[in-house]
N, C-alpha and C positions, 0 to 999 in steps of 0.2 A: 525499863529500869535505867535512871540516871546514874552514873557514876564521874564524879569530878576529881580529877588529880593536878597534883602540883608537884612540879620540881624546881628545887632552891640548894642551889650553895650556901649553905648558912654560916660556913668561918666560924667554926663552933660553938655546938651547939648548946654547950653548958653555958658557954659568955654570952651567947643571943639567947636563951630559955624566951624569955620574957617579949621578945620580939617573935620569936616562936609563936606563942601562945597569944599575941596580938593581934597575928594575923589567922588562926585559926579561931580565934572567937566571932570575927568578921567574914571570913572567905569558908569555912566549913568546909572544908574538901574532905570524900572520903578516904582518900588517900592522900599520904605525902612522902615525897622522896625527899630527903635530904642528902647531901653530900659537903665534902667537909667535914667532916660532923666532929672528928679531932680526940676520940676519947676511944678508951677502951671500953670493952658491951660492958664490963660490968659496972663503968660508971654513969652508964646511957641515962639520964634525966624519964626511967620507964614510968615514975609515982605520977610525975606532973603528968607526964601525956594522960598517962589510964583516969588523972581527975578533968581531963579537957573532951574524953567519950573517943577516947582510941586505945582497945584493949590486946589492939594484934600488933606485935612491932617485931623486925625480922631488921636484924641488925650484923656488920662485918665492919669490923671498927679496931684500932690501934691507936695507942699513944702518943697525941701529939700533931699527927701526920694524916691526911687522904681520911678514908673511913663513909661508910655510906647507910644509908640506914632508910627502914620504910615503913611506915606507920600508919596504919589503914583500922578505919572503922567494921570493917570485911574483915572474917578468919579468911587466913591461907587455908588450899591446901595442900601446900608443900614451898617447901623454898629452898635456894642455891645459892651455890659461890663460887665463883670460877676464879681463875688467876692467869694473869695474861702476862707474858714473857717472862715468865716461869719466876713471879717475884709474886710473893706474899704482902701486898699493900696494899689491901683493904679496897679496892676500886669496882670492885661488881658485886650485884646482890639481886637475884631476881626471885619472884614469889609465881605461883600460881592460883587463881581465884576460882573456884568452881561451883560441885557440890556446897558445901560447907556454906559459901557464899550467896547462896541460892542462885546461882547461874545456870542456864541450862546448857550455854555451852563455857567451854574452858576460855580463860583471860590468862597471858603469859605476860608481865613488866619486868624486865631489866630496866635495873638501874646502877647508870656508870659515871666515873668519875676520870677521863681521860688526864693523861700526865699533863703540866702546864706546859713544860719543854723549858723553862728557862729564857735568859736573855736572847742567846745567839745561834742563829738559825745556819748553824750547820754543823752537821752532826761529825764531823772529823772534831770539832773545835771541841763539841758541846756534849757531852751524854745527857742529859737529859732531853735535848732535842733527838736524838739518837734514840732515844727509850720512845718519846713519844712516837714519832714516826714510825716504829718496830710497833708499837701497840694499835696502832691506826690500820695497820696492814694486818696484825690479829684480830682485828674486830671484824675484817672483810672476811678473813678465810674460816670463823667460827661458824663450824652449822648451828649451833645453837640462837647463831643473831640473823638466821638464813627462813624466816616463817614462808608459808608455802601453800597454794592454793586459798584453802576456807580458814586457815590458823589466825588467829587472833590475841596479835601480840602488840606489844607497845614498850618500845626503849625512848629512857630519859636519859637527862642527867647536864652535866656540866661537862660537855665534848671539847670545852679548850679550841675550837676552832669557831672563826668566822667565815663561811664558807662563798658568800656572794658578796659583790660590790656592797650595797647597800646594807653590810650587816654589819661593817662598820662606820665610821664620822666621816675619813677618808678612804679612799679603797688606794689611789695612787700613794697616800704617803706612811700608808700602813703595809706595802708589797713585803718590805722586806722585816717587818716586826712582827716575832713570834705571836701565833693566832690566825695572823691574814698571810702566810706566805704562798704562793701560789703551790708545793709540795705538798702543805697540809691538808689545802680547799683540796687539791686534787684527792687524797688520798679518802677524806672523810666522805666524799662524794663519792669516791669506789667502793668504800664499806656500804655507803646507804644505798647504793645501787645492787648491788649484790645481795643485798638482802629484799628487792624491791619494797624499801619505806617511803612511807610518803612523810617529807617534812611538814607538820602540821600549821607551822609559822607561814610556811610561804605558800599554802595552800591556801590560808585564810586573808594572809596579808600580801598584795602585788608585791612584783619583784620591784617596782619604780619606786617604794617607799622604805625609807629607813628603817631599821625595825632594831632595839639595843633593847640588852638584858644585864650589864654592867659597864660598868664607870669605874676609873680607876681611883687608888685611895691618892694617889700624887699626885692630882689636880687637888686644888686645893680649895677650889669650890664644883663640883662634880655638874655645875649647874651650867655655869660658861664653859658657853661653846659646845655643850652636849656633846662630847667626845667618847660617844659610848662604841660598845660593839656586842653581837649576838652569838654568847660564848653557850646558851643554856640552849637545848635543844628539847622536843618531844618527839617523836615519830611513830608513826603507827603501819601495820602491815595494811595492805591490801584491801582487803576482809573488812576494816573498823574505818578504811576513809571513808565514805558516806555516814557514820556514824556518829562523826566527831558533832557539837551542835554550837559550842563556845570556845573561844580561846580567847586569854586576856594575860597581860604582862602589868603586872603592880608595882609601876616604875615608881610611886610612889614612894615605896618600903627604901628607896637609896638614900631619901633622904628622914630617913626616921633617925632616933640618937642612936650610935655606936651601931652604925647598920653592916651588914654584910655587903661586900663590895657586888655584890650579884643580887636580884630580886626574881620576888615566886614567880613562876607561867604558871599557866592554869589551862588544862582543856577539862571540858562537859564531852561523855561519850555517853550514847544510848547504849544500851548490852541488852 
């Protein structure tokens, strides 16, 4: 059994509906992670999905701000919401695939939505660089994000970090801009270590190649000079790296009308 997932910062999902459902007419994934997603559950855009053939959506969502949400052609069975430095803003949601799904073994997806951190990269100056780094160090020390042996688990999402040289345009003139500072690569590398995930970006793509998943909206043509960086993440435990069969990045969606400054990944897993 194939199963294809996608994770997309979509910068809300009520203003993108329509870019939404452009790229799920086209890419078909059985599942999607959104993050961003910017509304409260009970204004979640649920009519349109369930008329696009996704009738299972598991949703943690707030007004305005973060919000994350997962909508899968698959029943759950069972899903979560954690909260990470003991603040209620909508950043994790993970579901469980199993029976119900016809699995015969269990599938675990988190999906998160790390803090941005703000302008300035130091946390005496900055709380919100201070929030995010305090959260980077919760994601290492969570047993929940810790799969183990034959577990078969899979964290997304939009991690706010660029973690290797080549994950951003510049690595030397990016050192000290929230995203690539050497604190963060370090810390998101400790989380993913700690949990031993395999990055599925850099598994599929060498380290000697660029690899970007957003563009900023203050370039004012996103196009010169490809000043991108690889903020969107997939990873998989152990158990599921030989599994993976596809991964693809639809840099294309950057430049669609009123686009999200982030675009889908995509991995294909066997299960």
């Amino acid at each position: 059994m194939l199963i294809t997932l996608t994770t997309w910062n979509i910068n809300s999902v009520r203003l993108r509906i329509n870019l939404v459902a452009r790229f799920i007419k086209s890419a078909r994934p059985d599942v999607l992670c959104l993050q961003e997603t910017k509304c409260i559950d009970d204004a979640f855009p649920l009519k349109r999905f369930k008329r696009l053939g996704y009738e299972h959506v598991a949703l943690n969502g707030q007004k305005g701000y973060h919000g994350v949400a997962i909508i899968s052609k698959l029943p759950f069975d069972s899903t979560q919401i954690r909260s990470f430095c003991d603040k209620a803003d909508s950043r994790h949601l993970s579901v469980s695939f199993g029976a119900k799904a016809k699995l015969t073994k269990p599938l675990v997806l988190h999906n998160l939505y790390v803090p941005a951190g703000g302008d300035i990269p130091d946390p005496a100056l900055n709380p919100k660089f201070e929030h995010k780094l305090a959260f980077l160090d919760e994601m290492k020390s969570c047993e929940a994000l810790h799969p183990r042996g034959d577990d078969r688990h899979i964290l997304v999402g939009d991690l706010n970090v660029a973690p290797y040289e080549n994950d951003v345009w510049s690595h030397r003139q990016l050192l000290k801009v929230v995203s690539h500072t050497p604190i963060e690569c370090e810390k998101l590398l400790a989380a993913q270590a700690q949990g031993a995930w395999v990055d599925v970006a850099r598994e599929r793509v060498p380290m000697a190649e660029k690899v970007y998943t957003w563009w900023s909206y203050r370039a004012a043509d996103w196009t010169v000079g490809d000043r991108g960086r690889r903020l969107d993440h997939i990873w998989v435990s152990p158990a599921l790296k030989e599994a993976v069969s596809d991964f693809r990045i639809l840099r294309d969606a950057r430049g669609w009308e009123r686009p999200s400054d982030h675009v889908p990944v995509t991995m294909t897993l066997e299960v």
